[in-house]
C-alpha positions in Angstrom: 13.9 -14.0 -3.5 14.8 -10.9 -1.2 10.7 -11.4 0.3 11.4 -15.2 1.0 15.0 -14.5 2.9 12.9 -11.5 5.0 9.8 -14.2 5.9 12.5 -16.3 7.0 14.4 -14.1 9.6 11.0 -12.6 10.8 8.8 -16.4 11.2 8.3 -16.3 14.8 7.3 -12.4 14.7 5.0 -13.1 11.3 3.4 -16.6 12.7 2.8 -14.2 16.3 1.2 -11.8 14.3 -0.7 -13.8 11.8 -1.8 -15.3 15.3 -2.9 -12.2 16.8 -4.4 -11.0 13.6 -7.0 -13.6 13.1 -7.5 -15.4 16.3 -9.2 -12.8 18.4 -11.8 -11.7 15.7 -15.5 -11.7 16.6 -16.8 -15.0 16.2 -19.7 -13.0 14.3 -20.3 -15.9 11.5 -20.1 -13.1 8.5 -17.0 -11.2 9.8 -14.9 -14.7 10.0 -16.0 -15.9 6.9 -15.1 -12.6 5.2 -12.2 -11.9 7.2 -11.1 -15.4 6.4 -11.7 -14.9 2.1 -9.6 -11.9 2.7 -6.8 -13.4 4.7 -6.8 -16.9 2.5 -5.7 -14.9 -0.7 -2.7 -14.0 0.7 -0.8 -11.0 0.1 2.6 -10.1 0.8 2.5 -8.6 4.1 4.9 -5.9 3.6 3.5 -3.0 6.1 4.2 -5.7 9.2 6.9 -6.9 7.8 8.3 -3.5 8.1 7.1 -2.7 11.9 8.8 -6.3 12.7 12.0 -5.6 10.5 12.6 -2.2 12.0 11.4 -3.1 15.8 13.8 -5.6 15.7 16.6 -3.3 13.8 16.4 -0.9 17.1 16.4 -3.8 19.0 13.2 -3.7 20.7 12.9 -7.1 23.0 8.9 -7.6 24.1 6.2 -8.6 22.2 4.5 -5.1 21.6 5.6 -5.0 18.1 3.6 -8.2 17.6 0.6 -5.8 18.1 1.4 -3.1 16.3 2.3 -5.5 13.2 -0.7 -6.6 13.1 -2.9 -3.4 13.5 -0.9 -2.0 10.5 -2.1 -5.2 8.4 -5.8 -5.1 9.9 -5.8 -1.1 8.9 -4.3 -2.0 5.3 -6.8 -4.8 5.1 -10.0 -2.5 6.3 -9.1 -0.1 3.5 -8.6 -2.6 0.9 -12.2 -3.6 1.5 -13.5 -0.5 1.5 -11.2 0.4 -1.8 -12.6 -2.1 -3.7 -16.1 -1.1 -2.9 -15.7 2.6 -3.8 -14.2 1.3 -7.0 -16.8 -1.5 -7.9 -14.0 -3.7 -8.2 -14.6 -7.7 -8.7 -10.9 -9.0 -8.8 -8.7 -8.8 -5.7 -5.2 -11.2 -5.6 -6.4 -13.1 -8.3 -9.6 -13.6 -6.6 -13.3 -12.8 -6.3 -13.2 -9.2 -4.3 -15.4 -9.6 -0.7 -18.2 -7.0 -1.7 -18.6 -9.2 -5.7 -19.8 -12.6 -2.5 -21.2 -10.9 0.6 -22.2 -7.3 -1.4 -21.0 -3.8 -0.6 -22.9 -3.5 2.5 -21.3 -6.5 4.4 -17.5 -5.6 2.9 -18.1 -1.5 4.5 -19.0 -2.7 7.8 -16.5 -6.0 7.9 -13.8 -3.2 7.2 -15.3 -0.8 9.5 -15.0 -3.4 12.2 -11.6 -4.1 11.2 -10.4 -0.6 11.4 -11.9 -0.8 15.2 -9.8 -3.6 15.9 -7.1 -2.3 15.0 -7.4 0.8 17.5 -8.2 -1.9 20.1 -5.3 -3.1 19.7 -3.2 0.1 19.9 -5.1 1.4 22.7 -4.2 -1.7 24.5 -0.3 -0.8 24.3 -0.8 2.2 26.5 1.5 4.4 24.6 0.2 7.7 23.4 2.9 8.3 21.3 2.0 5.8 19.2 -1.8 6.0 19.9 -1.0 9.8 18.4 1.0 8.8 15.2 -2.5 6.0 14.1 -4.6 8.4 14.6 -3.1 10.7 12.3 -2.5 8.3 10.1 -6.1 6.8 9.4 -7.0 10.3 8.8 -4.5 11.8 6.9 -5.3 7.3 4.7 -9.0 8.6 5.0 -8.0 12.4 3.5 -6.2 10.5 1.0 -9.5 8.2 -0.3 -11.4 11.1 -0.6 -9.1 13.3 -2.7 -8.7 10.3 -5.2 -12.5 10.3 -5.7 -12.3 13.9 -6.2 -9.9 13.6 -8.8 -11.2 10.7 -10.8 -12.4 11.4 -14.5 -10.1 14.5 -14.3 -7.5 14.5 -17.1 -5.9 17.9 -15.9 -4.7 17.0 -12.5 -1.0 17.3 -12.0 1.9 15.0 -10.9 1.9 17.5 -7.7 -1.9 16.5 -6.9 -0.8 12.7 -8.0 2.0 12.7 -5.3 -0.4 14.3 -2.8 -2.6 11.4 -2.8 -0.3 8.4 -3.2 1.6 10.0 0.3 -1.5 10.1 1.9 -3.6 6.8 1.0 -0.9 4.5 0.5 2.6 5.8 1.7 1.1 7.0 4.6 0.7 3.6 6.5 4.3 2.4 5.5 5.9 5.2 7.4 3.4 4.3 10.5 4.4 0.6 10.2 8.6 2.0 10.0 8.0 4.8 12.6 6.1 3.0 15.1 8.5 -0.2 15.3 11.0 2.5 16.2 9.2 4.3 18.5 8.9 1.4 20.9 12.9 1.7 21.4 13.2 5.2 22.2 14.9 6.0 19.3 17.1 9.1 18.6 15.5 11.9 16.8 17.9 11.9 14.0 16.7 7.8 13.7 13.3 8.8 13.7 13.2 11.3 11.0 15.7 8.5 9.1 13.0 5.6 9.3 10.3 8.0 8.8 11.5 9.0 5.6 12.3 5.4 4.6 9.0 4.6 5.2 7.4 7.2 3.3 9.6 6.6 0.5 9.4 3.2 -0.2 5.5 3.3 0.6 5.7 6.0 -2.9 8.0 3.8 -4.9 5.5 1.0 -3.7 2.6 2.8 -5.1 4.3 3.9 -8.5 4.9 0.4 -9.6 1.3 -0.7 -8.9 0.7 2.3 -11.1 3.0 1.4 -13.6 1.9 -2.9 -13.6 -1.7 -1.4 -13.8 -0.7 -0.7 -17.7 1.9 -3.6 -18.2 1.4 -6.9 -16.6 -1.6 -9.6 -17.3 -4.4 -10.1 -14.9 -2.6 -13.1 -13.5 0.4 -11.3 -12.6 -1.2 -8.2 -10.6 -4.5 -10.3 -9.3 -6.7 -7.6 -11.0 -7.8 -6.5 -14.3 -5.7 -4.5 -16.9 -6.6 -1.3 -17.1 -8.5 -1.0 -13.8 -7.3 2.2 -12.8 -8.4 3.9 -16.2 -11.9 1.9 -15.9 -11.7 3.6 -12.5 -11.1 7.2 -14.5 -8.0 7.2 -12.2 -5.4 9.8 -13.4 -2.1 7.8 -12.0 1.3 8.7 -13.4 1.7 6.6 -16.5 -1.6 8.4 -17.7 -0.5 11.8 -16.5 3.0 11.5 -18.3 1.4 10.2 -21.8 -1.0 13.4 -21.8 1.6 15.8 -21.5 3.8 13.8 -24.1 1.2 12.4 -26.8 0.4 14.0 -29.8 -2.5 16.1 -29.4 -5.1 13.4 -31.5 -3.8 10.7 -28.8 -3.7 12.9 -25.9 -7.4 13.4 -26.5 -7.8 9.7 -26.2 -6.2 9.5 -23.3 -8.7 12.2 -21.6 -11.4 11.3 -23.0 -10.9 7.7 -21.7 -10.5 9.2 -18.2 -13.6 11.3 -18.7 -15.7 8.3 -19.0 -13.5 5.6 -17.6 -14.0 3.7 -20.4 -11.2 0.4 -21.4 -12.9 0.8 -24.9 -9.4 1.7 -26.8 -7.7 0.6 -24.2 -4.8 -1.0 -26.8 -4.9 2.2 -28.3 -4.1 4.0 -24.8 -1.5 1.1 -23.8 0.1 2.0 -27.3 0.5 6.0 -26.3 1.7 5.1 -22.5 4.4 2.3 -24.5 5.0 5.3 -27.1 5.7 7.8 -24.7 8.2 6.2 -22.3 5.4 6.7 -19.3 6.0 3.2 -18.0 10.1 4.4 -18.0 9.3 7.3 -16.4 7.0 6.1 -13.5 9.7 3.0 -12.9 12.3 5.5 -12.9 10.7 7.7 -10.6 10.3 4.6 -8.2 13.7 4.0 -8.2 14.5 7.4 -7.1 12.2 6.7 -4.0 14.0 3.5 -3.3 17.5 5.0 -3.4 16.5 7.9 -1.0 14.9 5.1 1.3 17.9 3.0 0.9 20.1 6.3 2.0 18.3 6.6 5.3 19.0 3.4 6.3 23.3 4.6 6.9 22.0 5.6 10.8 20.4 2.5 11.5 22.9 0.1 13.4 23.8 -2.8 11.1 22.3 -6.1 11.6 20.5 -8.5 9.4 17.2 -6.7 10.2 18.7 -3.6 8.5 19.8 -6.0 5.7 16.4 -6.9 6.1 14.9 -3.6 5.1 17.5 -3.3 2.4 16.1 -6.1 0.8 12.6 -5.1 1.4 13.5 -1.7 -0.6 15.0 -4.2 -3.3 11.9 -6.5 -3.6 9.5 -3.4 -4.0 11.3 -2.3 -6.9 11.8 -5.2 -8.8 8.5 -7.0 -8.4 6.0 -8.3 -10.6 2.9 -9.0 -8.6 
């Protein structure tokens, strides 16, 4: 497995991270045993995986990519909490979500604190490049969160509106965790705009098969419920392709299962996404991501950190879970 081989090269950097990441938390009783649910499910640690892979592809030497690695994962993590509070959700990684144990309340301000931490430990590298690019980012994340909500239960949004949110609150952070590994070697500017944009891709290819495995994988596989987004009244891509290619009895379905975020025919809507290709069509748009992030990878020197992101680009695409 491409993920294992990646783990592999990166285990000092990911056990000094994983190290950073959970031994200077408040010792606050409710934010370690939270913090501790969260970080005993796992997860795949892609987003510092990618700062480590890419500091180390520019050849960076010192141990500030250790920090940035894992701000990027206490960022992701702070908005996963907060995600699965907006969206009532009670299945995380194949496990009970934070707010379903400690309530809503708790799960808010454990990610709250977690987003502080974070900027602690940005601040703490003294570079205000990089101090700049996070605090764009958590905005343009937060920007992101809020246009989804405004777009839920609306069948008529477009594929342009769809991108617009995926870059934000999910693609977003990838191309901080790519762009800020690079930034601590002084890359040049044609680099830059290369890892940028292989960020940002593969951060939207990322988010298109978690669309797409939201409609076609078993709760065991994904962690969470079939059907979540549509529960959620979430217009993501499958959905968004079926409408425009279902008869117009389907299609009607399909929006009024958004309107009301219901899974009540939900084998009836997973027949009309199967019927119309939409699965095809979101996998194949992933892959387009992946080969234009693959492509920006020719400027990066070779070494088996830029093998390393190579691989990273194929595990997104392929993967099940």
């Amino acid at each position: 497995m491409p993920l294992e081989s990646i783990r592999s090269l990166l285990q000092p950097d990911l056990a000094a991270t994983d190290k950073l990441m959970t031994g200077t938390l408040s010792e606050i009783p409710l934010i370690q045993q939270l913090t501790q649910h969260i970080f005993a499910a796992g997860g795949k640690r892609i987003r510092p995986l990618l700062t480590l892979l890419t500091a180390n592809a520019f050849g960076h030497i010192d141990q500030q990519h250790i920090s940035l690695a894992a701000a990027i994962e206490l960022i992701h993590t702070a908005t996963l909490l907060h995600d699965d509070v907006v969206d009532n959700s009670t299945l995380r990684r194949g496990n009970q979500t934070a707010n379903g144990i400690w309530g809503n309340e708790a799960s808010v301000l454990v990610g709250d604190y977690l987003y502080s931490r974070a900027f602690q430990l940005v601040v703490a590298l003294k570079n205000q490049e990089i101090l700049g690019i996070f605090a764009e980012a958590t905005n343009l994340i937060a920007e992101g969160e809020i246009m989804q909500l405004a777009n839920c239960h609306d069948p008529d949004i477009t594929e342009e509106a769809y991108y617009d949110v995926i870059q934000r609150k999910t693609a977003k952070l990838f191309e901080v965790a790519a762009h800020t590994g690079a930034v601590l070697t002084n890359p040049t500017s044609d680099q830059t705009a290369a890892i940028k944009h292989y960020g940002i891709s593969l951060g939207t290819a990322y988010q298109l098969i978690d669309d797409a495995m939201d409609y076609h994988s078993s709760a065991s596989e994904m962690g969470k419920n079939t059907g979540d987004d549509l529960a959620d009244g979430k217009p993501t891509l499958p959905l968004i392709h079926a409408l425009r290619h279902a008869p117009s009895s389907e299609a009607d379905i399909l929006r009024d299962a958004i309107r009301t975020g219901s899974r009540e025919n939900l084998d009836a809507i997973l027949g009309v996404i199967e019927s119309t290709g939409a699965i095809k069509y979101t996998a194949a748009a992933a892959e387009k991501q992946i080969q234009q992030a693959l492509a920006s990878l020719t400027i990066i020197p070779n070494s088996p950190y830029r093998q390393g992101l190579h691989d990273l680009a194929q595990f997104v695409i392929a993967r099940t879970y």
